[in-house]
C-alpha positions in Angstrom: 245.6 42.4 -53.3 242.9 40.3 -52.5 242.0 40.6 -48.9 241.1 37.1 -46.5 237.5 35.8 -47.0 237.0 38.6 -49.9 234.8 37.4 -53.0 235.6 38.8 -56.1 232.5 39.7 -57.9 233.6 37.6 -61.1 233.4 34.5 -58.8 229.5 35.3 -58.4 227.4 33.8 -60.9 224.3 34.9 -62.2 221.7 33.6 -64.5 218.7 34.8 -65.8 215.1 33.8 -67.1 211.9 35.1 -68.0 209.3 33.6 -65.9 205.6 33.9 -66.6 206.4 37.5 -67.9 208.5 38.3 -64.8 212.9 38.5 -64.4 214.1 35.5 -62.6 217.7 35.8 -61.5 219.4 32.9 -59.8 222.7 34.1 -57.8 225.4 32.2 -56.8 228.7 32.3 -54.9 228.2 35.3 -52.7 226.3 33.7 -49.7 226.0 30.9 -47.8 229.0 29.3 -48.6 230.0 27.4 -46.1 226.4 25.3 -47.3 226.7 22.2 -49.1 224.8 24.2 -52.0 223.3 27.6 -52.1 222.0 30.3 -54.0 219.8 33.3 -54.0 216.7 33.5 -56.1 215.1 37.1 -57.1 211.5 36.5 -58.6 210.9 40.2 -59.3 211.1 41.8 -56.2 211.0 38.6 -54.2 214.1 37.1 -52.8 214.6 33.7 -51.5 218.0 32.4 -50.2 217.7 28.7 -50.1 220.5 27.1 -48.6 221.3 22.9 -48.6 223.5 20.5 -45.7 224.5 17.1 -45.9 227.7 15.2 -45.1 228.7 11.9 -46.0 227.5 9.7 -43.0 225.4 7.1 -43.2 222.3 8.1 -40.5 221.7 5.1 -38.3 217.7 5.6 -38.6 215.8 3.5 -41.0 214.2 6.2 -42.8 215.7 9.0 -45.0 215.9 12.5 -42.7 215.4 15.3 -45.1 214.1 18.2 -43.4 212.6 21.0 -45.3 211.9 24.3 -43.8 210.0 27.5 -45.2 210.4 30.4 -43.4 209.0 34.0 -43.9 210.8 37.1 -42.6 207.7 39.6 -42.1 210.9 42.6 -42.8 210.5 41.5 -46.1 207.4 43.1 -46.1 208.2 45.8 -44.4 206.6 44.9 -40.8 207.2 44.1 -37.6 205.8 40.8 -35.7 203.4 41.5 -32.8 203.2 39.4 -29.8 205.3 40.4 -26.1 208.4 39.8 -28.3 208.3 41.3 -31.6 210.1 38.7 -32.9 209.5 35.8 -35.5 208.2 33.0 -33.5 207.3 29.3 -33.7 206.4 28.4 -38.0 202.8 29.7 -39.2 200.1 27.3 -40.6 201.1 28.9 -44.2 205.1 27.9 -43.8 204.0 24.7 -42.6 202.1 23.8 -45.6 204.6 25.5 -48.1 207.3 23.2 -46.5 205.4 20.2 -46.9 205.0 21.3 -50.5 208.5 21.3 -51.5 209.4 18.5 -49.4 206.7 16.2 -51.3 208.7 16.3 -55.1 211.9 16.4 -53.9 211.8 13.5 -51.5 211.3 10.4 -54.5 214.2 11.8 -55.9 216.6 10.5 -53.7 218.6 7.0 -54.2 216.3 4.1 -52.3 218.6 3.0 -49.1 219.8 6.9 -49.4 220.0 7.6 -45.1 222.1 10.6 -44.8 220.8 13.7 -42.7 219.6 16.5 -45.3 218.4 20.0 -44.4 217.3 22.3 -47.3 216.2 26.1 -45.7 214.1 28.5 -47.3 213.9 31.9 -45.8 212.4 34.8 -47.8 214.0 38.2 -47.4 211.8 40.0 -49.7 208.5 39.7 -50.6 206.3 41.0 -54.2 203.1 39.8 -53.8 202.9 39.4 -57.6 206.0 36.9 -57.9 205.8 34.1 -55.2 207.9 33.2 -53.0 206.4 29.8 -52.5 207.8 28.6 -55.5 210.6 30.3 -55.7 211.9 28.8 -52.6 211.1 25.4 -54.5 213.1 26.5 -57.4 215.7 27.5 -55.0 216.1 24.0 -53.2 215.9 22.4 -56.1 218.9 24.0 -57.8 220.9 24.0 -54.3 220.6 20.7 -54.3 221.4 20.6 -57.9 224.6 22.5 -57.5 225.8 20.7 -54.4 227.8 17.5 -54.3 224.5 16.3 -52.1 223.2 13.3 -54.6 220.2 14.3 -55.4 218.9 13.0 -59.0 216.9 15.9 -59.5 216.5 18.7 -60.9 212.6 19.4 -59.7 210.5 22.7 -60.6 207.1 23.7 -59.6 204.8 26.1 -61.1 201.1 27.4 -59.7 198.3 27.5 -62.6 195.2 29.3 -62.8 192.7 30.1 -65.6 191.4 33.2 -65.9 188.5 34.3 -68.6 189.1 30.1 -70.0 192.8 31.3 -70.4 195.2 29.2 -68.4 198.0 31.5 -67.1 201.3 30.6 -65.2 202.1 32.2 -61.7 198.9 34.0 -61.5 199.4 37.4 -59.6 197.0 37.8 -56.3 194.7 40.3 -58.8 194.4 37.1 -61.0 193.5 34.9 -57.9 190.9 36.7 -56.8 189.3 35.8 -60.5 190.6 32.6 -61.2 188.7 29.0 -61.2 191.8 26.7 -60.7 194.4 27.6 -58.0 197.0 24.5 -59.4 200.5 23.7 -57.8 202.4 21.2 -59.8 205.6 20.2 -59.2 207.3 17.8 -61.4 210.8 16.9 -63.3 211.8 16.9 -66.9 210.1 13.7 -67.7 207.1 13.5 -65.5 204.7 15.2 -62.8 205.3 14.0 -59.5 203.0 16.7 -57.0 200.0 18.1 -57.4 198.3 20.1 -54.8 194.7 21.8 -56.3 191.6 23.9 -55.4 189.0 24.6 -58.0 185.6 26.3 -58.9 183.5 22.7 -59.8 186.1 22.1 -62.9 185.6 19.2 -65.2 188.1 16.5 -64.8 188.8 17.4 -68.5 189.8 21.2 -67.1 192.2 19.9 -64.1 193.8 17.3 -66.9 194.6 20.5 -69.2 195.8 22.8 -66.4 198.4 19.5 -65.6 199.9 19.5 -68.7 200.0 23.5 -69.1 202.1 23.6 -66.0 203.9 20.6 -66.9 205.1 22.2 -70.0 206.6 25.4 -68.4 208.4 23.1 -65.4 210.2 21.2 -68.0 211.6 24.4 -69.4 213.1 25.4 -65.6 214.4 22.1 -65.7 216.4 22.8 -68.7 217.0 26.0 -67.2 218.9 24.5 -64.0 220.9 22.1 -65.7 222.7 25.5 -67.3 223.1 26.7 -64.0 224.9 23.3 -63.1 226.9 22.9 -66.4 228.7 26.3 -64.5 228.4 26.1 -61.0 227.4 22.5 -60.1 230.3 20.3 -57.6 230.4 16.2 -57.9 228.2 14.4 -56.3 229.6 12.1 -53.5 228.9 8.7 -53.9 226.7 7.7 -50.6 226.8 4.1 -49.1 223.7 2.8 -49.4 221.8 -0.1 -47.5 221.8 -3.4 -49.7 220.6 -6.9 -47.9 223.2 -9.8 -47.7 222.1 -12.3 -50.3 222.8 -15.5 -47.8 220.4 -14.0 -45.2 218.0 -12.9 -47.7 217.5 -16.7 -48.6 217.3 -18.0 -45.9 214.5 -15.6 -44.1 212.8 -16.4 -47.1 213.2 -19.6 -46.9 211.8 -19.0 -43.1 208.8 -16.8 -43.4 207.7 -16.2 -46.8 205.1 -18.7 -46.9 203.9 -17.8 -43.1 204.1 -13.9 -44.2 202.2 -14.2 -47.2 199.5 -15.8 -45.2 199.1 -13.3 -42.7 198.7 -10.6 -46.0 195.7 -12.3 -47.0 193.9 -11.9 -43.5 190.4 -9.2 -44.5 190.3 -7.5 -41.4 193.0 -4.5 -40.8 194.3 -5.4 -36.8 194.1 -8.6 -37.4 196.3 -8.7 -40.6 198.7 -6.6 -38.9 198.8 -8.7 -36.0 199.4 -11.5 -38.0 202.4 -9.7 -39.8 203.6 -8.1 -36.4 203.3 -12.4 -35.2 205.7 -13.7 -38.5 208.3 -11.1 -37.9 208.3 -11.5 -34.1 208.9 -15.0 -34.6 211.4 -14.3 -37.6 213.4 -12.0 -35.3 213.8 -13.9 -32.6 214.7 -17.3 -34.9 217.4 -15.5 -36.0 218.3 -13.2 -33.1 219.5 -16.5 -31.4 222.8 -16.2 -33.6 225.8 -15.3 -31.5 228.4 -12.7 -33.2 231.7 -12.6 -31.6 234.8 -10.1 -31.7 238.1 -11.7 -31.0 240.0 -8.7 -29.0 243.2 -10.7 -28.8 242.8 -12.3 -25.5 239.7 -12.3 -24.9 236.3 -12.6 -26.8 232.8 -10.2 -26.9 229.8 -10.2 -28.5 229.8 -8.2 -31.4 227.0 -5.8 -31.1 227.4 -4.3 -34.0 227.4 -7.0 -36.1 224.4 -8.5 -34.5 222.3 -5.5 -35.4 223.2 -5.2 -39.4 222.6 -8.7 -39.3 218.8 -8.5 -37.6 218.7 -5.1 -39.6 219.3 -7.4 -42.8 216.2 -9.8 -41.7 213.7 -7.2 -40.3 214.7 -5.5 -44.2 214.0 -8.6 -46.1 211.0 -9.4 -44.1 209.8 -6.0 -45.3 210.6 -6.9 -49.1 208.3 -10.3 -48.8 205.5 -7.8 -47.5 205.7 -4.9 -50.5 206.4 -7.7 -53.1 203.5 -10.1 -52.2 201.3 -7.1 -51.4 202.1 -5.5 -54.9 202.3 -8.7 -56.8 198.5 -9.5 -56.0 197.2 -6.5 -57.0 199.3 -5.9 -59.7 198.9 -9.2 -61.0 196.2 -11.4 -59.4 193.9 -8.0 -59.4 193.8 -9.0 -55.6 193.5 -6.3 -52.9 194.8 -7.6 -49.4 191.1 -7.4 -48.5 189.6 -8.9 -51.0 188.0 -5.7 -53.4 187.7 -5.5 -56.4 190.3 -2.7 -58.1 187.6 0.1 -58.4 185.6 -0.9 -55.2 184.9 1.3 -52.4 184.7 -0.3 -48.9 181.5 -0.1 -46.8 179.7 3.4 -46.2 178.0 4.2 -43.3 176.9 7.9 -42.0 174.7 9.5 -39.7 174.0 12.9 -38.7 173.1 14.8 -35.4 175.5 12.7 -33.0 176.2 15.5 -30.9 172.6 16.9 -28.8 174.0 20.3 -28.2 177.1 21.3 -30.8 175.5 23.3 -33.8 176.0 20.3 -36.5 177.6 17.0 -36.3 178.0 13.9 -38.2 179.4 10.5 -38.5 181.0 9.4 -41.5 182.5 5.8 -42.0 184.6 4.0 -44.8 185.2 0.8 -44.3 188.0 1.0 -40.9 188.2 5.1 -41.4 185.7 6.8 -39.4 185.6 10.5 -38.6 183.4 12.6 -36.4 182.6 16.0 -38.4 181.2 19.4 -36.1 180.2 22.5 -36.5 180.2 25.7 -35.1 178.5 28.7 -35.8 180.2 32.4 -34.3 180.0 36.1 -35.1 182.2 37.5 -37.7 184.0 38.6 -35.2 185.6 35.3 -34.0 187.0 34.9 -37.6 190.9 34.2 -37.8 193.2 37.2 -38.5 196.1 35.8 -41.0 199.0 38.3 -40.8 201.6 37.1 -42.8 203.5 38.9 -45.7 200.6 39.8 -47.8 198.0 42.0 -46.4 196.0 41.5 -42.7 193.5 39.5 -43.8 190.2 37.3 -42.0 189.6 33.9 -42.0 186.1 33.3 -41.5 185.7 29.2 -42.7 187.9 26.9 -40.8 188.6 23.6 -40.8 190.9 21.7 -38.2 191.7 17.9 -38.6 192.8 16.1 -35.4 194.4 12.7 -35.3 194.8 10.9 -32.0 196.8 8.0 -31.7 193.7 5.5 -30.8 192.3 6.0 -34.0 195.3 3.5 -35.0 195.3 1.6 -31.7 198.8 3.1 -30.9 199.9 5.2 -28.1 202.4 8.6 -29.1 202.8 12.0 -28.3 199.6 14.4 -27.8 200.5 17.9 -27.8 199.9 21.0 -30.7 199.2 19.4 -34.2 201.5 18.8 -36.6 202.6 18.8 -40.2 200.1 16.2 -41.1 197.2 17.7 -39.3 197.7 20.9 -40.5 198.3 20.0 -43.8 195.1 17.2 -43.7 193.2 19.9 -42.4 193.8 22.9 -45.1 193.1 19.9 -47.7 189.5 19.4 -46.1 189.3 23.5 -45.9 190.4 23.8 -49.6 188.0 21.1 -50.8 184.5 22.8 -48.9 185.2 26.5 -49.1 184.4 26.6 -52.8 180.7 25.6 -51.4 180.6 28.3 -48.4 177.7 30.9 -48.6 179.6 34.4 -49.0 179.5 36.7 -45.7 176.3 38.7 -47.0 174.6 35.1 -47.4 175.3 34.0 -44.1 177.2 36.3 -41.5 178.8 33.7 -39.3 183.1 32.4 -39.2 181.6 28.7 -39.4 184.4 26.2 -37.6 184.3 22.6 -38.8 186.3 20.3 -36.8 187.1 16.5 -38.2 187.7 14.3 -34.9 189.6 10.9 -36.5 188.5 7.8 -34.4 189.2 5.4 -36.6 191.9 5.4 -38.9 192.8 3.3 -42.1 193.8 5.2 -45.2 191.9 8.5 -46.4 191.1 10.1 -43.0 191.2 13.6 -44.6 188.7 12.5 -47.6 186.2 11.1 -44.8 187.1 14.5 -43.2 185.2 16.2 -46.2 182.8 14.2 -46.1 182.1 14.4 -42.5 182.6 18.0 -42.5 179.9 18.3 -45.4 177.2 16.2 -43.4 177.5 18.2 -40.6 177.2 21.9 -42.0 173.9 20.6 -43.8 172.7 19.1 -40.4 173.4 22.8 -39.1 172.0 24.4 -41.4 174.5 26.3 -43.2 173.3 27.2 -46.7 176.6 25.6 -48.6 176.0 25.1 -52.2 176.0 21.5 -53.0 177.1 18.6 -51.1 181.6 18.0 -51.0 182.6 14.1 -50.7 186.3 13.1 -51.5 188.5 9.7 -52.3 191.9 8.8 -52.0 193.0 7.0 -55.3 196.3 4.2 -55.2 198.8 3.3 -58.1 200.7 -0.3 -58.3 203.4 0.2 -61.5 205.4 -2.5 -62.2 207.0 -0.7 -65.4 205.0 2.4 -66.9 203.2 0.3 -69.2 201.8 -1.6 -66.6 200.1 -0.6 -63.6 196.2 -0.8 -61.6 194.7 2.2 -60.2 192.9 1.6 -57.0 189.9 3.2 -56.0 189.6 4.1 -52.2 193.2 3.2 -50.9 193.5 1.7 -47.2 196.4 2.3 -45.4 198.6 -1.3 -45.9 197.7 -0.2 -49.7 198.9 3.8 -49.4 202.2 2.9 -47.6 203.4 0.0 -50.4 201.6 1.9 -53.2 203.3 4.1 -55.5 200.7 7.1 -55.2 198.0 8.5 -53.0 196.0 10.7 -55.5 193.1 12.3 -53.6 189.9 14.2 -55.4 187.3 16.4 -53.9 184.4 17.5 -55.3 180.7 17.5 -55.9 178.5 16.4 -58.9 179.7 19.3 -60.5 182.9 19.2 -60.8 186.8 19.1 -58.8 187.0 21.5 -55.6 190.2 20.1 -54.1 193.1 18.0 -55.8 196.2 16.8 -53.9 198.8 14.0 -55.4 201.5 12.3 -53.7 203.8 9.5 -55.4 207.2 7.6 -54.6 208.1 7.0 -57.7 210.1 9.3 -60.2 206.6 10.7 -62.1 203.8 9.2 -63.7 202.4 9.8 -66.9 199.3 11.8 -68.2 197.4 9.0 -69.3 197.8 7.5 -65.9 196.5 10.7 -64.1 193.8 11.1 -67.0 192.2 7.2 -66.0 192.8 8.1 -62.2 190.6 11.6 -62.4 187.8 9.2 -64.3 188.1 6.7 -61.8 188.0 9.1 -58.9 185.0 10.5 -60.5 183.1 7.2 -60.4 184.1 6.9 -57.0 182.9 10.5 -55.9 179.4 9.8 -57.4 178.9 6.7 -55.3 179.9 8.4 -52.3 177.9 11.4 -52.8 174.4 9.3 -53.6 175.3 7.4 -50.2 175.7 10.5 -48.8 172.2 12.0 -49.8 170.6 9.3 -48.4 171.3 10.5 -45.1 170.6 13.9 -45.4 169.4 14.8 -49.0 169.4 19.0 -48.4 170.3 21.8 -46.1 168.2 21.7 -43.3 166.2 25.3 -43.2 166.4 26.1 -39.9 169.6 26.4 -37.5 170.0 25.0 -34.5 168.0 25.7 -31.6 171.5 25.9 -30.0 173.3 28.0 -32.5 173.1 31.5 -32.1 170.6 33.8 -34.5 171.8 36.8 -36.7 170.6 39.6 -38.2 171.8 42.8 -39.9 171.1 46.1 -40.9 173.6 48.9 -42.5 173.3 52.4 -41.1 175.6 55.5 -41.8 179.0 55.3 -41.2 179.7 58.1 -39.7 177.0 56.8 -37.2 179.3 53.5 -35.9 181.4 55.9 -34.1 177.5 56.9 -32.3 176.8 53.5 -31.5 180.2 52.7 -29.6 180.4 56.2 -27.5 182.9 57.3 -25.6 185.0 54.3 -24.0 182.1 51.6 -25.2 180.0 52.8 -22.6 176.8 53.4 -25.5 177.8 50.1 -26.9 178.2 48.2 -23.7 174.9 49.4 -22.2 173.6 48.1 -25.3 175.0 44.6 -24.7 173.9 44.5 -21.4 170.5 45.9 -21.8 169.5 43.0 -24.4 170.8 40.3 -22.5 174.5 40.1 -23.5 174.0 40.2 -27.3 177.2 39.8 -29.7 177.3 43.1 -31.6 180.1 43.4 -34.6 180.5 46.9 -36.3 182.1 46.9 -39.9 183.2 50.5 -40.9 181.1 50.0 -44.0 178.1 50.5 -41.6 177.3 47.0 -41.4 175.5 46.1 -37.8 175.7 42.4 -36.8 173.9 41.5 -33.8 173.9 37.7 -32.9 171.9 36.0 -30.2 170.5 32.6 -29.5 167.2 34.1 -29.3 166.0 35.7 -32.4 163.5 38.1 -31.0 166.0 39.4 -28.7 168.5 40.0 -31.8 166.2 41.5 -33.7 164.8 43.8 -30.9 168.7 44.8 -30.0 169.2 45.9 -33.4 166.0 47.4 -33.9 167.4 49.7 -31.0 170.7 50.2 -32.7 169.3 51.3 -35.5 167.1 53.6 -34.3 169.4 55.3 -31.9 171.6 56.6 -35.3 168.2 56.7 -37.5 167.8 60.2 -39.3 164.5 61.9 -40.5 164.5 62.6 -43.7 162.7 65.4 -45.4 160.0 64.6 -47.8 159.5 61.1 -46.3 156.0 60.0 -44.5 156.4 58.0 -41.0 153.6 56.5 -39.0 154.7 57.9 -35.3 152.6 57.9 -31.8 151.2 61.2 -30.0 153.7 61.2 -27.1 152.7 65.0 -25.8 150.1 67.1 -26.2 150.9 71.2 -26.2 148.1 74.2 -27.0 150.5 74.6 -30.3 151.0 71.4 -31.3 151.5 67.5 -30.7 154.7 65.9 -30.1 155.1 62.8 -32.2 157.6 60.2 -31.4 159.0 58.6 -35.0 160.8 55.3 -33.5 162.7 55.3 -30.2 164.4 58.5 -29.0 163.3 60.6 -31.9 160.6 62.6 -32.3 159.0 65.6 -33.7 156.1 68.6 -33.4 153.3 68.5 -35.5 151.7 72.5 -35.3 148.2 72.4 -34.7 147.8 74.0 -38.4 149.5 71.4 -39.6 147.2 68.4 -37.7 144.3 68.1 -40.8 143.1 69.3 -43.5 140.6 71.5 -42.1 141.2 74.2 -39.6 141.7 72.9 -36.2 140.5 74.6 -33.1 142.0 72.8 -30.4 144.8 69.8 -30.7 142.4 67.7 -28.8 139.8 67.8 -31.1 141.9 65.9 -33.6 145.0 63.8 -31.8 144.7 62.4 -28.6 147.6 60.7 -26.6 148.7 57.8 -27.5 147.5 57.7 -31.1 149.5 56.4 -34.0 148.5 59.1 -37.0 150.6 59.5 -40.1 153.1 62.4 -40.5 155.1 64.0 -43.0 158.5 65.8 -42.1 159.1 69.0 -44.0 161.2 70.5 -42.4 165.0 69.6 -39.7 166.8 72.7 -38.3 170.6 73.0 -37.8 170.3 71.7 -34.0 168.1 68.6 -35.3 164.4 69.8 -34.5 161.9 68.1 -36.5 159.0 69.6 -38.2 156.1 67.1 -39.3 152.6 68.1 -40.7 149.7 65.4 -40.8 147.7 68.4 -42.9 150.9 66.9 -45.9 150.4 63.4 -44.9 146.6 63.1 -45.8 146.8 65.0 -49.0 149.5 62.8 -50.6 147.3 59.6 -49.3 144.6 61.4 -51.2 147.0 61.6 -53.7 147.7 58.9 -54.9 144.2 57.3 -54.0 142.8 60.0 -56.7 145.7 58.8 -59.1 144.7 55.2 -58.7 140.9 55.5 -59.3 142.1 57.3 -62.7 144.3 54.5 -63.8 141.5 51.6 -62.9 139.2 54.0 -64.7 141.3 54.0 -67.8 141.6 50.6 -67.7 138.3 49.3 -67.9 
């Protein structure tokens, strides 16, 4: 007999696929069930629940509220958080960002005037670092929604791409990353690709194309593969009520401000058109606002507030139609942009560099009404970020952060810790220059770039790059070609007809039907990241917008060089000096002593010096004085240093004995030359050959098990005779 809330294991489904050479196994029917739609997704050893809500209600915001969460369990890799609570704690930069990724191609595929509250959560309880769980929590939502009666008119699928040896290769393992020259996510449905989100080694645009369709082709095939899974397991769809405007009051706003709106469109400047606009539907709002609705309770009468609002609610939507028609309809068709470029025109560039006296690097880079401030700043390795997520500990030594204040739009809002759109502007800008970051043995420093946005209208995070690229060449960080970026727009009428724009402001981004933005240098791509409202758009449409961007790119770059055309050799006299040396490893241990005290007598003795010790032996020794870095790890070095037999040194006669002289090699080592040993002749008295203070050349033949050093000058001289002797031969065979 069948016990209360048992689940027989016939009711659970299961359904299996090879993916990229690796089982996928979708279960559902065992968990989650009191979830609109759920289902568990094994991806080798990585397991994803991904669970869907919704209910038939109508939200009364004005926007649809689908919330997407990622969230990582670090048990599924086996460890425990750190922190006071040893507990999972507020969402990582990395879950942010992965949210944001599946949020981006499921969104357009939800009915317009669709206002109902979804959630879709993503929690990984197991983790292979060779099958990821980043897009297996996007397959997961994907076919929640799918089997839910949520209406979603999906399904959606995403795949990474990379290209190893010229081979292009579907959900690359971490090995395969570490070697590959495209790191691709594309999401997409059946029909079309509708996310992109790139970094690349300086690929061709020809390359990025290829990788889109490769990807492409596999998502199609999970599309097929979750409309099985709903054939068995899929529940109907509810019908939602969506917003549609009376007729009667659409004609007669229009009738009312269409003329006056259109106007205000066509005003160049970006505050002033939207002053205008904000003016028109002021003035619309209150025209119509003056209409009294009344509910007849029987005996007595009340304003119907209700009915007031869906009425205003049916102007303020209307006046929002005239806007996106008009402002579509003139580029689409008039090739008009509202201020006044041509389609492939990029707005006014203006840059300058060293804004900032005493930060390590800064520049200024404008386009058009988007300005952003770019810094730098140069620290010891040791001030690099430690990631500890489910993969292995790992350092972060190039940062960027992107910060968006409300003035940059002339609005007040909340200040507090960034959010999705900083975080996920700033990782763009990070993507797009770390392909051009010296390595650690070029340049030992965790470089921090910082993108300040103080003026904002459309493609803050491109001018981000290019800021950001400005001012590591103004501080002197040896990157390997100059990074500039561009935000690319898409009006489609019908998918035979559509203009691409180049350089997107923001009036153009928010009514457009894409915002398609391209990093690079004259190279090649380094960053891709695409964004569209509509279903999916075709290849040919991305193939013209990668040409176009390219043009763009180009421009911007040879603006760019006219500010500052290379790297500037020297740092700043501000930024703190480096140098290294690698001693023994066994020695690092040497260098610290007991408690720090060796190390920290160190620091202080050289004037509060950074010191970083790698277990490799590496010594890092920063300063912003260079002789005092170099001196410090002069001192280091020779504290561990260790004679070696055979080897000549040039030392200085530190004591004097009837046996011998003492000879100090470097700094706390030294060792006796016997009085035999001090020429070639024989000596009668050490004084006769050495006196105090005399730098001679030794040789040391011989260390004892407690260290003692034997050196001879008698050996020194005859192997400088030597190979004098051996010379002259050779210049006499030559002639």
């Amino acid at each position: 007999m069948k016990k209360i809330g048992e689940k027989k294991m016939s009711e659970i489904k299961r359904f299996e696929y090879n993916w990229a050479g690796r089982p996928l196994v979708i279960e559902i029917g065992e968990v989650a069930k009191q979830a609109n739609g759920a289902c568990l997704v094994h991806y080798g050893d990585s397991t994803v629940l991904s669970a869907v809500v919704s209910n038939n209600v109508e939200s009364t915001a004005d926007f649809f509220p689908l919330m997407v969460l990622y969230q990582e369990k670090l048990y599924a890799a086996g460890k425990i958080p750190g922190g006071f609570l040893r507990r999972e704690g507020r969402a990582s930069e990395h879950e942010t960002l992965v949210s944001r990724l599946i949020d981006r191609p499921i969104r357009p595929m939800f009915a317009d005037g669709f206002n109902n509250e979804v959630q879709i959560i993503n929690t990984v309880l197991s983790a292979d670092p060779d099958c990821t769980t980043e897009m297996a929590a996007m397959l997961g939502s994907s076919i929640a929604l799918m089997i839910s009666d949520i209406p979603f008119e999906g399904p959606i699928a995403g795949v990474k791409v990379g290209k190893v040896n010229g081979e292009l290769l579907i959900n690359p393992t971490p090995a395969q990353m570490e070697e590959t020259t495209i790191n691709l996510t594309v999401a997409g449905t059946h029909k079309a690709i509708n996310m992109v989100e790139a970094g690349a080694k300086f690929v061709s645009e020809d390359e990025m194309w290829e990788a889109l369709k490769f990807g492409h082709a596999e998502i199609q095939k999970l599309c097929e593969f979750q409309q099985e899974i709903v054939k068995e397991c899929g529940k109907e769809k509810y019908v939602p009520t969506l917003f549609c405007v009376d007729k009667e009051i659409e004609t007669q706003v229009k009738a009312y401000a269409e003329e006056k709106l259109i106007k205000a469109i066509r005003v160049e400047d970006k505050l002033e058109r939207y002053a205008a606009i904000d003016a028109v539907n002021a003035e619309t709002l209150e025209k119509f606002g003056q209409k009294v609705f009344v509910k007849d309770l029987g005996d007595i009468k009340v304003e119907d507030r209700e009915a007031k609002e869906l009425y205003l609610k049916n102007v303020q939507y209307t006046l929002d139609e005239i806007l996106h028609g008009e402002v579509r309809r003139m580029i689409a068709v008039d090739k008009i942009r509202p201020d006044g470029r041509a389609v492939d025109e990029i707005r006014p560039l203006s840059s300058r560099i060293d804004v900032l006296p005493r930060v390590h690097g800064s520049a200024l880079f404008t386009r058009g009404q988007t300005q952003s401030l770019g810094t730098v700043t140069l620290g010891p390795l040791s001030d690099s970020q430690i990631i500890d997520g489910l993969g292995q500990e790992d350092n972060r030594r190039f940062m960027l952060h992107y910060n968006f204040p409300q003035f940059s739009v002339g609005e007040t809002g909340r200040y507090g810790a960034p959010g999705r759109r900083e975080i996920g502007h700033g990782a763009l800008g990070e993507r797009a220059l770390s392909y051009v970051i010296p390595s650690e043995e070029e340049f030992p420093y965790t470089i921090r770039v910082v993108s300040e946005i103080l003026e904002s209208n459309g493609s803050s995070s491109q001018a981000t790059i290019c800021s950001g690229t400005l001012a590591l060449m103004a501080a002197g960080v040896p990157i390997k070609a100059p990074v500039a970026g561009i935000a690319m727009g898409l009006i489609m009428t019908d998918p035979e007809h559509y203009t691409i724009l180049t350089d997107i402001q923001g009036m153009e981004d928010h009514l457009g039907d894409m915002d398609f933005k391209v990093a690079g240098t004259r190279d090649g791509i380094t960053a891709l990241q695409m964004d569209i409202k509509v279903r999916g758009i075709s290849y040919q449409i991305l193939k013209e917008a990668l040409a176009q961007a390219k043009k763009g790119r180009m421009q911007i770059l040879d603006h760019m060089a006219t500010t500052i055309a290379e790297v500037r050799p020297e740092l700043s006299k501000y930024a703190p000096k480096v140098v290294t040396a690698t001693v023994n490893p066994d020695k690092i241990k040497d260098i610290i002593g007991a408690g720090g005290k060796t190390i920290n007598a160190t620091i202080e003795k050289f004037d509060n010096v950074k010191i970083d010790l790698e277990q490799d032996g590496r010594v890092f020794v920063m300063h912003s004085d260079m002789a005092t870095a170099k001196a410090c790890l002069d001192y280091i070095v020779n504290s561990v240093r260790e004679a070696e037999v055979g080897k000549i040194y040039t030392g200085k006669v530190v004591r004097i004995e009837p046996y011998g002289a003492f000879v100090e090699l470097w700094e706390g080592t030294q060792g006796l030359c016997h009085i035999s040993r001090l020429a070639l002749e024989r000596v009668e008295k050490v004084e006769d050959v050495v006196s105090l203070g005399d730098e001679i050349i030794v040789k040391c033949t011989f260390i004892n098990d407690k260290g003692q050093i034997d050196l001879s000058r008698k050996d020194a001289l005859k192997d400088a005779q030597n190979r004098f002797a051996k010379k002259e031969n050779e210049e006499a065979k030559a002639e």
